[in-house]
C-alpha positions in Angstrom: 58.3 111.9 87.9 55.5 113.3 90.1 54.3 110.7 93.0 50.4 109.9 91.2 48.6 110.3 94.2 45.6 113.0 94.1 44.3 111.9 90.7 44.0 115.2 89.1 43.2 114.0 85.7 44.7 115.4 81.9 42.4 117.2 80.8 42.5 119.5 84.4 46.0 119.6 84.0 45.4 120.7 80.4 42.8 124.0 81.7 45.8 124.9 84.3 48.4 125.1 81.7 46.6 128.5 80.2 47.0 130.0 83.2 50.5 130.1 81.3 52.2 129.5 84.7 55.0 127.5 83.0 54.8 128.3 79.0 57.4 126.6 77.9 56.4 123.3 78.7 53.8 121.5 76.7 51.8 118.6 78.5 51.9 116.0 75.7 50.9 112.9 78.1 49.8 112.7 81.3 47.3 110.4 83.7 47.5 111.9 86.9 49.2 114.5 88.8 50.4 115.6 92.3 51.9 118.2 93.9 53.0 118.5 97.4 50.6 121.8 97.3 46.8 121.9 96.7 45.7 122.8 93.6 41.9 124.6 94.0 40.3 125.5 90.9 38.9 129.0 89.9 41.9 130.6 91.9 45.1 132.2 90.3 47.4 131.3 92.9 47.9 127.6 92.2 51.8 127.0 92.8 53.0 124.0 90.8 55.9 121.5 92.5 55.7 119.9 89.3 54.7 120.3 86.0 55.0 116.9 83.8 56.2 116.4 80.4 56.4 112.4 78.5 58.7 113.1 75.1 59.5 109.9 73.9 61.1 107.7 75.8 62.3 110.5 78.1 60.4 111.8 81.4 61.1 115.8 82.1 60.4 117.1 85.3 60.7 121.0 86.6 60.5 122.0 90.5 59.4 125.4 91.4 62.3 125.5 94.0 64.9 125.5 91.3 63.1 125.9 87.8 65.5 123.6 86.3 64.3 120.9 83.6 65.5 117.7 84.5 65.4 114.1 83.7 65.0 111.1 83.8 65.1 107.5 82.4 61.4 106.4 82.0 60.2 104.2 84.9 62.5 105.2 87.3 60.8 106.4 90.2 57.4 104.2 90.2 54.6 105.1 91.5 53.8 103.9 95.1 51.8 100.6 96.1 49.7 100.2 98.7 52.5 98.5 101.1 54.5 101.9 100.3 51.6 103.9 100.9 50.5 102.1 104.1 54.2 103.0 105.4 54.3 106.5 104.5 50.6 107.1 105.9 52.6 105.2 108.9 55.5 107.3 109.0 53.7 111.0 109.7 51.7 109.7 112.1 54.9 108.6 114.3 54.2 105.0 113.8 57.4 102.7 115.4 56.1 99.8 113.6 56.2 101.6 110.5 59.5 103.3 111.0 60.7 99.7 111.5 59.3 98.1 108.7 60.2 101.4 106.5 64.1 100.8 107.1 64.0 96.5 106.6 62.5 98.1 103.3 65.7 100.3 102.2 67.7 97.4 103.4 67.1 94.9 101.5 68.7 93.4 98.6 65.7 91.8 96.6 64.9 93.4 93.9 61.2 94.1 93.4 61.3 95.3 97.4 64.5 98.0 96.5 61.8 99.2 93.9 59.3 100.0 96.4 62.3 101.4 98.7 62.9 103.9 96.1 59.1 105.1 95.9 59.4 105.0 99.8 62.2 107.6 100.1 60.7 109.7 97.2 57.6 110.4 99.0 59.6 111.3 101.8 61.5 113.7 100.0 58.8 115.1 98.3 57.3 115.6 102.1 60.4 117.1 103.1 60.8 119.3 100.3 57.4 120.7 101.0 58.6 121.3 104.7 61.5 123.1 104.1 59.3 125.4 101.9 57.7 126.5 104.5 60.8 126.7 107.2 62.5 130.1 107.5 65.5 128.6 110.1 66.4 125.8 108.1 66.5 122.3 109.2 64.4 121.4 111.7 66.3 118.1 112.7 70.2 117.5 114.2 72.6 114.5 112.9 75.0 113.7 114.8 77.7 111.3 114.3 79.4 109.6 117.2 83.0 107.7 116.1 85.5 106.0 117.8 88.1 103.3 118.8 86.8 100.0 119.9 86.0 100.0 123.5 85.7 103.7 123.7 82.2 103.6 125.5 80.3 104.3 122.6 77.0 102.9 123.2 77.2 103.7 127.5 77.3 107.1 126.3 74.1 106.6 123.7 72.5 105.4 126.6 73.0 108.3 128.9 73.5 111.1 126.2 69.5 109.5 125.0 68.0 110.0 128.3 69.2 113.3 128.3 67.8 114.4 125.1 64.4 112.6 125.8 64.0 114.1 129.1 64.4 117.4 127.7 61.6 116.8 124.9 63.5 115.4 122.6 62.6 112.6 119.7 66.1 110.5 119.6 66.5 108.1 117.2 69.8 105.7 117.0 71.2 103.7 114.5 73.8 101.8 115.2 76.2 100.3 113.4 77.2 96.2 113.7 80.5 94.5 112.3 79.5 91.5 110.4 81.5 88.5 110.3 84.0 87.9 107.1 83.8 84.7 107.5 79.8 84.4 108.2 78.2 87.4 107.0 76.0 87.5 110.6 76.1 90.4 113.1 75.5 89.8 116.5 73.5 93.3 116.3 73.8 93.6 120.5 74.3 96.9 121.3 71.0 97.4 122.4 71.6 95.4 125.2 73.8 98.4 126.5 70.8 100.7 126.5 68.3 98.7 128.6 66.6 101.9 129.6 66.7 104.4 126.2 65.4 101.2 124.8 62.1 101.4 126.8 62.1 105.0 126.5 58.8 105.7 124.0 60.9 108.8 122.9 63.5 107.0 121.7 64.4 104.7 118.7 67.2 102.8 118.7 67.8 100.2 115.2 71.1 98.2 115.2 72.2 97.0 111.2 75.1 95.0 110.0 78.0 96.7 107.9 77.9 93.8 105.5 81.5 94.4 104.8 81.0 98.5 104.0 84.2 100.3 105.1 83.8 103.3 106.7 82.2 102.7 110.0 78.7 102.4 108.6 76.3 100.6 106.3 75.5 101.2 102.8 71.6 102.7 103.9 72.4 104.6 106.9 71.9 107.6 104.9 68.6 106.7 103.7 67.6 105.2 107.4 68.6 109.0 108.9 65.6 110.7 106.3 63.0 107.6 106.8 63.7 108.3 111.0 63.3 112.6 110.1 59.8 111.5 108.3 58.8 110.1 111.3 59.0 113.0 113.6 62.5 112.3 115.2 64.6 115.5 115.7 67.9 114.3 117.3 69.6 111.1 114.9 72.4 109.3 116.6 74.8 107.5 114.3 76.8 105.3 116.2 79.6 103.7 113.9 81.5 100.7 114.6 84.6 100.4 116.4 87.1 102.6 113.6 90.5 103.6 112.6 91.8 106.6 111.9 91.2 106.8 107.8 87.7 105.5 108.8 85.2 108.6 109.1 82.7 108.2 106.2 79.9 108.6 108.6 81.1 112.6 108.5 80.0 113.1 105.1 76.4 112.4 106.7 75.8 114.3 109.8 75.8 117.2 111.3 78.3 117.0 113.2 80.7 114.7 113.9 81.6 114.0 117.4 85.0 111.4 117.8 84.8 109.6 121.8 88.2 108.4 123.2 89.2 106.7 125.6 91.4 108.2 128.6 94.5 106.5 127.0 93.9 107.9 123.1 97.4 108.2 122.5 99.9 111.5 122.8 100.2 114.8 121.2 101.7 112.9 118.3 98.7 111.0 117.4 96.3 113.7 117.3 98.3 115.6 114.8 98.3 112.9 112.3 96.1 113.3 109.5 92.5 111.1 109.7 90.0 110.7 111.9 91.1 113.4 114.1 91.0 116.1 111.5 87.4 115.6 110.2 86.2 115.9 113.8 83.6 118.6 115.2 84.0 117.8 118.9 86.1 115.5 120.9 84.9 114.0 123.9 87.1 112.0 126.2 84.8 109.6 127.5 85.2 107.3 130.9 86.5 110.4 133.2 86.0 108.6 136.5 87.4 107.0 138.9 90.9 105.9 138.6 91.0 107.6 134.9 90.1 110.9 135.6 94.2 111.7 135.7 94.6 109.9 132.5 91.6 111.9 130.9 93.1 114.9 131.6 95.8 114.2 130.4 94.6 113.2 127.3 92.6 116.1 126.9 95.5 118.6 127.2 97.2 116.6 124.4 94.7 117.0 122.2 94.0 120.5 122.5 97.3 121.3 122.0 97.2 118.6 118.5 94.3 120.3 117.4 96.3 123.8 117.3 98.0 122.1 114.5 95.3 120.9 112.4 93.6 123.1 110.0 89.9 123.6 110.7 87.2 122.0 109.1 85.1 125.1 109.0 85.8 129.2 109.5 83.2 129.4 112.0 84.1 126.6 114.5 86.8 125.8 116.3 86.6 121.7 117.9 87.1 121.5 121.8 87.7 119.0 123.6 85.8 117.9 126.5 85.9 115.4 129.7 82.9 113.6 130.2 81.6 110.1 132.0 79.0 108.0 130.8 78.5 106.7 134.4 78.2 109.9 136.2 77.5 111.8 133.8 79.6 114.3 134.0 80.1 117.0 131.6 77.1 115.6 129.9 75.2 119.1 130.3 78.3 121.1 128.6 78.7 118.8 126.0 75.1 119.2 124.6 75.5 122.6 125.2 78.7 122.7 122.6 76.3 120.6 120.5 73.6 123.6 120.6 76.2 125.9 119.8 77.8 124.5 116.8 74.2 123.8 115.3 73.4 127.9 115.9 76.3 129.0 114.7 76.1 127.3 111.2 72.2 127.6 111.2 72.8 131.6 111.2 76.0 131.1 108.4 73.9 129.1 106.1 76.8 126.5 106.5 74.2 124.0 107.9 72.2 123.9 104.4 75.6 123.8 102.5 77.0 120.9 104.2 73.5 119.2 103.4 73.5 119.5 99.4 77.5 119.0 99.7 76.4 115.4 101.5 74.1 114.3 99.0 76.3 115.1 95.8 78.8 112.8 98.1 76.4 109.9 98.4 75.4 110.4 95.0 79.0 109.5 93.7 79.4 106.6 96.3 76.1 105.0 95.3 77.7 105.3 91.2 80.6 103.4 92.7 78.7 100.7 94.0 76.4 99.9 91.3 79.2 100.1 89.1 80.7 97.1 90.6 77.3 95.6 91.0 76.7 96.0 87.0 80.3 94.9 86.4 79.9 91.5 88.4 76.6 91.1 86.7 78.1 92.0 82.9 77.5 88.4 81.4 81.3 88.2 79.4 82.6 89.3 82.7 80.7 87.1 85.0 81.8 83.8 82.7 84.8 85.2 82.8 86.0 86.1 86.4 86.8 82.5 87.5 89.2 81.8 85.0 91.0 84.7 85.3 91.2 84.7 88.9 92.9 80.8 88.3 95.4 82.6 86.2 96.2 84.9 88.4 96.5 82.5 91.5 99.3 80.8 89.1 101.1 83.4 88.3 100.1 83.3 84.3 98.7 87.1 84.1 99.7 90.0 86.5 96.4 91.0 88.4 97.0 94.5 86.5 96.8 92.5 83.0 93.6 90.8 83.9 91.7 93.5 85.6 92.7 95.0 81.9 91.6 92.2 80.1 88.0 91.9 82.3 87.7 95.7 81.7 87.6 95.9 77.8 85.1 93.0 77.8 83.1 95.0 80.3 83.4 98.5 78.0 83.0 96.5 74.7 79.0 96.5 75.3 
């Protein structure tokens, strides 16, 4: 559904429809309209984002980017309040405090606040949708993912890597990634306190949010946080993950590129070959190459250039490297973000850059169905009365887990 924000009323929207811009469609019902684009009257060269249509209980929509009819269920994107409003308005004018606010939003798990969330991040797109209209080198802002094992140095080298970035000009923002507690649920969310000075830098953002039990290195909104931090003029995102394993790179399907940090003793040929973490990766960068460890980083760096010989490559038009660097003296720092600059050209000028994009969001699509499927299926009220007794059965050994799970599906598919 259009955002109702201008207030151009029916009966206008009525006098632009003979201009017979978009026949086919027949305005049965509207109140207001927006589009991301003026619309001036007396002039033939109004361009309509959207052109509404209210059948039933069914809400069409039709973008002039694709000129495909879509829809969708009625009431599902609302328009925004004033908080949501206030936020946005707060967002393009590079406000912090709104940027903050703007992400507790998208985090949280109350209800009536995830519906203003959703009217938060549709106004965004529709911004960014307008933007991109108007860019001819595509996308204007560069995520990158940073991975790794625990103790790798991830957040000394968000520290230094930041400072770079900002004293070149750059907008950084950083979200990083906490492990909450199984037991608890808290986070200590501390890894600000290993960026003392990007944390006073006015250029740079840095948010820290618990994983709440997601696997994969990251949370369950990062994705949404990375376009809210875009709308408010940052050009360089930062996605630092928690410490991970080698199956754990979901952060990938939402950057960029994905840069995996090491440690000087990462292992031997042998465990850069196998399959994971490794594979997935843009760029690796063998961090803490001083001192006493610059043998053991080089070391480690000629093992896995030779591993990645072996793996197949993630894209034609790239090939990963592996570099030295030290988040203390910051060496190979400078060649590192030049690697960076490099890989975003060369997909920028292959179009691969835009692909990966609408790849991502069909990915987060499908893992958002996932979740809200088990959301709906705890909910289901036969399944919800039902859970505790099966789960006793199965702590007995009277059903199988396999024949309960059964049993607790067909109530679930029977409504």
């Amino acid at each position: 559904m259009a955002v109702l924000r201008n207030g151009l009323k029916f009966s206008r929207l009525c006098s632009l429809n003979k201009t017979k811009l978009l026949p086919e469609l027949t305005v049965t019902r509207c109140k207001f309209f927006h589009s991301n684009n003026r619309l001036r009257d007396g002039r033939n060269d109004v361009i309509f984002t959207k052109y509404v249509r209210n059948n039933k209980n069914k809400l069409y929509f039709q973008c002039s980017s694709s000129l495909q009819t879509e829809s969708a269920e009625k009431g599902l994107i609302k328009e925004p309040d004033e908080y949501v409003q206030s936020i946005f308005d707060g967002l393009k004018n590079h406000d912090r405090g709104s940027l903050a606010r703007a992400i507790t939003l998208i985090e949280t798990s109350n209800p009536t606040k995830k519906v203003q969330a959703k009217a938060l991040l549709n106004l965004i797109l529709h911004d960014q949708k307008a933007n991109e209209v108007h860019s001819l080198k595509g996308p204007k802002t560069f995520r990158v993912g940073l991975s790794g094992p625990p103790g790798a140095g991830k957040s000394t080298f968000i520290e230094t890597f930041g400072k770079f970035l900002t004293e070149k000009d750059h907008k950084v923002a950083v979200l990083a990634v906490d492990p909450s507690s199984s037991r608890t649920g808290g986070s200590l969310l501390g890894d600000k306190t290993r960026m003392p000075e990007l944390s006073r830098d006015m250029n740079a953002f840095i948010r820290a949010s618990p994983s709440r039990g997601t696997l994969g290195g990251v949370t369950r909104t990062t994705n949404e946080a990375i376009l809210v931090c875009e709308a408010a003029g940052y050009d360089i995102i930062l996605i630092e993950t928690i410490g991970v394993g080698q199956t754990e790179f979901v952060v990938a399907d939402m950057v960029d590129m994905f840069c995996l940090l090491i440690p000087p003793a990462g292992g031997d040929e042998l465990q850069g070959i196998k399959k994971g973490i490794v594979e997935v990766a843009d760029l690796v960068a063998v961090n803490k190459c001083d001192g006493d460890l610059v043998s053991a980083a080089r070391i480690i760096q000629g093992e896995y250039m030779s591993a990645l010989k072996f793996i197949r490559k993630v894209n034609l038009n790239w090939s990963p490297q592996v570099l030295r660097i030290s988040s203390i003296t910051k060496e190979g720092i400078p060649e590192l973000w030049k690697n960076m600059c490099e890989f975003r050209e060369t997909m920028s000028k292959t179009g691969d850059l835009e692909r990966k994009r609408a790849d991502q969001k069909k990915i987060w699509m499908w893992n958002y169905i996932k979740d809200n499927i088990m959301d709906l299926f705890r909910s289901h009220p036969v399944v919800r009365e039902k859970i505790s007794v099966m789960e006793d059965r199965v702590s007995h050994g009277v059903l199988t887990p396999g024949e309960a799970a059964d049993m607790l599906m067909r109530d679930f598919m029977k409504d």
